[in-house]
C-alpha positions in Angstrom: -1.3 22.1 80.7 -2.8 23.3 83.9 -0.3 22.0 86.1 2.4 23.3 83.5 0.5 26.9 84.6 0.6 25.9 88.3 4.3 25.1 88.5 5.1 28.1 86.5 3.2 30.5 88.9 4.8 28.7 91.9 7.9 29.6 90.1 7.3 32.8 89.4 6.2 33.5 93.0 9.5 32.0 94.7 11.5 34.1 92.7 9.4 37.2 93.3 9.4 36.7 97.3 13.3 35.9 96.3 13.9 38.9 95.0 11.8 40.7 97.0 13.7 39.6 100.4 17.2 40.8 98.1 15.5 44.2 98.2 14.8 44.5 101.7 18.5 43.2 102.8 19.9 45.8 100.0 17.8 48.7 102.1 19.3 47.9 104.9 22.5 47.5 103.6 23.0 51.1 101.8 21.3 52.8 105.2 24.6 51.1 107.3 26.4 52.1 104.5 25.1 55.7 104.7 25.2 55.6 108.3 29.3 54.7 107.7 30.5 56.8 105.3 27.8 60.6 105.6 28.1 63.2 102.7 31.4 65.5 104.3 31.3 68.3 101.2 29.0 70.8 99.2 27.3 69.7 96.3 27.6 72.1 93.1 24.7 71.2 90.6 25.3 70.6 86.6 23.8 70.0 83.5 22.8 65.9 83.9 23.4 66.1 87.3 25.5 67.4 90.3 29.2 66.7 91.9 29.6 66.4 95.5 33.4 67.9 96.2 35.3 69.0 99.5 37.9 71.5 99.2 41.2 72.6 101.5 44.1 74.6 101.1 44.8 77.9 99.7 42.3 79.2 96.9 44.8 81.3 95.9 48.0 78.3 95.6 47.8 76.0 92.5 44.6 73.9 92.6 44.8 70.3 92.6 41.7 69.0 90.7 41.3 65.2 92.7 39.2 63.0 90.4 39.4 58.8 91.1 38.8 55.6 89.6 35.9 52.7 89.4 33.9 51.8 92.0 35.8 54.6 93.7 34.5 58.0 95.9 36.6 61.0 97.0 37.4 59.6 99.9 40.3 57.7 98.3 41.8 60.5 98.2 40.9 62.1 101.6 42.5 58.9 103.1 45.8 60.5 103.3 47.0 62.2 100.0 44.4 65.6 99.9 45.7 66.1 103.8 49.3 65.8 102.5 48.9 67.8 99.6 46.5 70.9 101.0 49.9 72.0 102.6 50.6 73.6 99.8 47.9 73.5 97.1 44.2 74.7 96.7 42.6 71.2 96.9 39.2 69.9 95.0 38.4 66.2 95.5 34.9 64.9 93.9 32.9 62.2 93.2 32.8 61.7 89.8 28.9 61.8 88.3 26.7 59.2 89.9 30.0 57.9 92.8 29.8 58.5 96.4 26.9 61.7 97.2 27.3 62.8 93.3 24.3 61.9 90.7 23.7 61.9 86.8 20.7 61.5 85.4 21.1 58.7 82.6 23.6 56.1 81.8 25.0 57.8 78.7 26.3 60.2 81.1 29.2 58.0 81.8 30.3 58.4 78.7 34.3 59.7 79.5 33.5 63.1 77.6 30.5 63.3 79.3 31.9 62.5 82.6 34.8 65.2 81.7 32.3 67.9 80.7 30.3 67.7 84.0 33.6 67.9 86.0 34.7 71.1 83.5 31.0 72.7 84.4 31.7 72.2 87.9 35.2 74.0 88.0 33.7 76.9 86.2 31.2 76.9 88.7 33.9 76.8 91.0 35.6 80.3 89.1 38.6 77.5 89.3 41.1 78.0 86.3 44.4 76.4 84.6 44.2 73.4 87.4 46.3 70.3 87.8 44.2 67.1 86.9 45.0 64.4 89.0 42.8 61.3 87.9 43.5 57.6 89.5 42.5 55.0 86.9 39.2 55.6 85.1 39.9 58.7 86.8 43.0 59.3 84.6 41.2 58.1 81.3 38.4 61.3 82.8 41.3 63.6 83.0 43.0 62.8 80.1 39.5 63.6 78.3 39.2 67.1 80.2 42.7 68.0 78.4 42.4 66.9 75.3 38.6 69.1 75.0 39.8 72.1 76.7 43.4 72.0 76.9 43.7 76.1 77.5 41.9 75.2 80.5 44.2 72.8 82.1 47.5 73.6 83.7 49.1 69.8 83.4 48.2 66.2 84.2 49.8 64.3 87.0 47.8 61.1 86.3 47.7 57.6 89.0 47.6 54.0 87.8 45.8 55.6 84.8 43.3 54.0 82.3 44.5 55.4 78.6 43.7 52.6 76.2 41.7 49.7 75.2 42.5 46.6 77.3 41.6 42.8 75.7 39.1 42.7 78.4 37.7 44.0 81.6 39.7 43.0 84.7 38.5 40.0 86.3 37.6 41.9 89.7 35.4 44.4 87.5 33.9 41.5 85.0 30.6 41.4 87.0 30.1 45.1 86.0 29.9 44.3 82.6 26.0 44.5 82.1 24.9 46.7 78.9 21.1 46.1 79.4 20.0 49.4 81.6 16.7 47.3 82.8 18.9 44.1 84.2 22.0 46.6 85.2 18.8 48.1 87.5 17.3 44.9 88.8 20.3 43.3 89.7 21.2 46.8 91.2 18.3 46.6 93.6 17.8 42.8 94.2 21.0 40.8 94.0 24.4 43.0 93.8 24.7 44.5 97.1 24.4 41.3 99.2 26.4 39.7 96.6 29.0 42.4 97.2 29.2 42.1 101.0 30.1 38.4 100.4 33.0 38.9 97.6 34.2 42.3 98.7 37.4 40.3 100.7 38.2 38.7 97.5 37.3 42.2 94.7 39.9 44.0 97.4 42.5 41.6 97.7 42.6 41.4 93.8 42.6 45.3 93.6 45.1 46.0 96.4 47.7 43.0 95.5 50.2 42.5 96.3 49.2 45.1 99.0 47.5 44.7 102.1 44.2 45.6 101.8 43.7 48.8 105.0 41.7 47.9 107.7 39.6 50.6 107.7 39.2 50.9 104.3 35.2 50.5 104.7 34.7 53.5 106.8 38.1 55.9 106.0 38.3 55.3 102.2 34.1 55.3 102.1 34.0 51.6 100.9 30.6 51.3 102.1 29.2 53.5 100.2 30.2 50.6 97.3 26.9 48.9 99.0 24.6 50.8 97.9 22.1 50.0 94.4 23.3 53.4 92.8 27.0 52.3 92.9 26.7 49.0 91.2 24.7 50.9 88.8 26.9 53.3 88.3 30.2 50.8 88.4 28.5 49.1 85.7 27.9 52.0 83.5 31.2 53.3 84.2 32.6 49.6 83.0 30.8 49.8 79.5 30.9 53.6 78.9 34.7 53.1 79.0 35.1 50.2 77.5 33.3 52.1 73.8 35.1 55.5 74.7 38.7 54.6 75.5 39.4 53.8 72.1 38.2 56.8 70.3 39.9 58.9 73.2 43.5 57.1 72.2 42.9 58.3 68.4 42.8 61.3 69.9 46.4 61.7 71.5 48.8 63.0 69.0 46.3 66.2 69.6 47.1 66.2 73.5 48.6 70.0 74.4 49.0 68.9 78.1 51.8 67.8 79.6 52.5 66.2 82.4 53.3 62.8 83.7 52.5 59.5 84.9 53.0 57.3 88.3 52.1 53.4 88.4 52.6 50.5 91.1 55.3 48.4 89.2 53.3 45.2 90.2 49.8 46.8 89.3 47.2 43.9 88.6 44.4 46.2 87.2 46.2 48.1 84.3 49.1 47.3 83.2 51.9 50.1 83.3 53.3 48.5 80.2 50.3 48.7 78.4 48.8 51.8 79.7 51.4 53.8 80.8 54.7 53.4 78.2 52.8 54.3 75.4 51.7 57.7 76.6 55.9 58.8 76.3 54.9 59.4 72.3 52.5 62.0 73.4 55.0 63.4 76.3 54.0 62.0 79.1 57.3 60.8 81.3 56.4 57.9 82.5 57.3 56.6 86.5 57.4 53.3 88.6 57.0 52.2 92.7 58.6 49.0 92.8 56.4 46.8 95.0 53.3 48.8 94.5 50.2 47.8 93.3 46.7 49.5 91.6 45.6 52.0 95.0 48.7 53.5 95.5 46.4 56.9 96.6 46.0 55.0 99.5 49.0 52.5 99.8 51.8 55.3 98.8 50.5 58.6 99.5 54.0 60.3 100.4 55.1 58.9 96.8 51.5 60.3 94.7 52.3 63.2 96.7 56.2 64.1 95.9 55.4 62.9 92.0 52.1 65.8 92.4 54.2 68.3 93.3 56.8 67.4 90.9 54.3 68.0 88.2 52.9 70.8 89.3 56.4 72.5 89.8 56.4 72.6 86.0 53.3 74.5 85.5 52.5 78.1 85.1 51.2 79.5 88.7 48.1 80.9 88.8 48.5 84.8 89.4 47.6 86.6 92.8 46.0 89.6 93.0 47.5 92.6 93.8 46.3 93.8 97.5 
């Protein structure tokens, strides 16, 4: 029995000092990360947490609310498309609760109402009204939740590659994510995910970009270093099962959708599928558009193309009204 003990502690102690060196190569990790990718905007707090945004264009055009997708930070969208479309909107881009420099304070946060309440508290914050929601995959399943609670407060939805119903199963690139024990979720958050990540992230990018090429500086530009960091695999994680339980009760909810608006997918999107998750939302009139050759991040990959379909959208809102000098 007492070299049963012995063995045990030995084991126990390996696997502490294994763990314990995970920690200190995730430290370093998240501070090049940090270092890579700094915090560019304000940060505007709300209840459960606060939303880290940058803004450009006219505050008194049209605003363009910029919301994206797992795994994702607002610099998808600075890449290219908030540049483009600042020209001639009133731009917000934001990490969503607990992405990039935002936080939230518990996992039930993620919930997509949750997530869409924080974003709604942070635009009244903002004094921003009747705004265009433009949400990139989970990003769109966010926006679509924003319009269906306050649709009086939401001008139209131009929604990317979005996420709007229950899929058999989480994509393959995000199936690591799918941890629903907040104690493990946090363990392997500090110990094990982020080196894990720096090995796979070649192979998680290729199977998100495909059949794109994955950019060359999507680390640094798009803020893909921030994805090694212990708050964003938390996060991720909580994002992947908070979604999973609320994208079904969000689809009951269509036929009450007041918004309209329209949807743009990559035809050859790997990550959701436009025939599952974008045909469908025609029966609650939203017209429903393909880019042949295009894949999940067209933000990034097709810019000039989000950016004509935006302002298409927006064209058929209401304008907000200037006042009188």
């Amino acid at each position: 029995m007492s070299m049963i003990l012995t063995v045990l502690a030995v084991l126990a102690l390996l696997t502490a000092a294994i763990l314990a060196g995970f920690h200190l190569q995730t430290r370093r990790l998240t501070k090049q990360g940090a270092e890579l990718v700094p915090q560019i905007g304000k940060v505007q707090p709300v209840a459960g947490g606060a939303i880290h945004y940058v803004e450009a264009g006219d505050p008194e055009r049209q605003t363009l609310v910029l919301i994206h997708g797992l795994s994702g930070q607002l610099q998808h969208y600075t890449y290219a498309l908030m540049p483009e479309l600042s020209r001639d909107f009133h731009v917000l881009a934001l990490d969503r609760s607990g992405c990039g420099y935002s936080v939230r304070d518990s996992a039930e946060l993620g919930a997509l109402t949750e997530q869409a309440r924080m974003i709604r508290e942070f635009l009244d914050a903002q004094g921003v009204t009747n705004p265009v929601l433009v949400g990139h995959s989970l990003g769109g399943a966010v926006a679509l939740a924003m319009a269906l609670d306050c649709p009086h407060k939401t001008a139209a939805l131009a929604l990317l590659s979005p996420l709007t119903h229950p899929t058999p199963g989480t994509p393959p690139a995000f199936k690591a994510l799918e941890i629903r024990t907040g104690w493990l979720r946090n363990l392997i958050g500090h110990t094990l995910a982020v080196p894990m990540a720096r090995k796979t992230a070649p192979q998680v990018l290729k199977a998100v970009f495909a059949p794109e090429p994955i950019p060359t500086d999507f680390l640094e530009r798009a803020g893909g270093a921030l994805g090694l960091r212990p708050s964003a695999f938390i996060t991720a994680s909580q994002d992947v099962v908070a979604a999973n339980a609320g994208i079904g009760p969000l689809a009951a909810r269509y036929p009450q959708l007041a918004v309209g608006g329209a949807i743009l997918f990559g035809a050859e999107d790997p990550i959701v599928s436009p025939a599952s998750q974008g045909l469908p939302m025609r029966a609650y009139g939203l017209e429903v558009e393909q880019l042949a050759g295009r894949g999940h991040m067209i933000p990034i990959t097709a810019p000039d193309d989000c950016a004509a379909f935006i302002r298409k959208v927006a064209a058929t809102t209401r304008q907000p009204k200037i006042p009188a000098v």
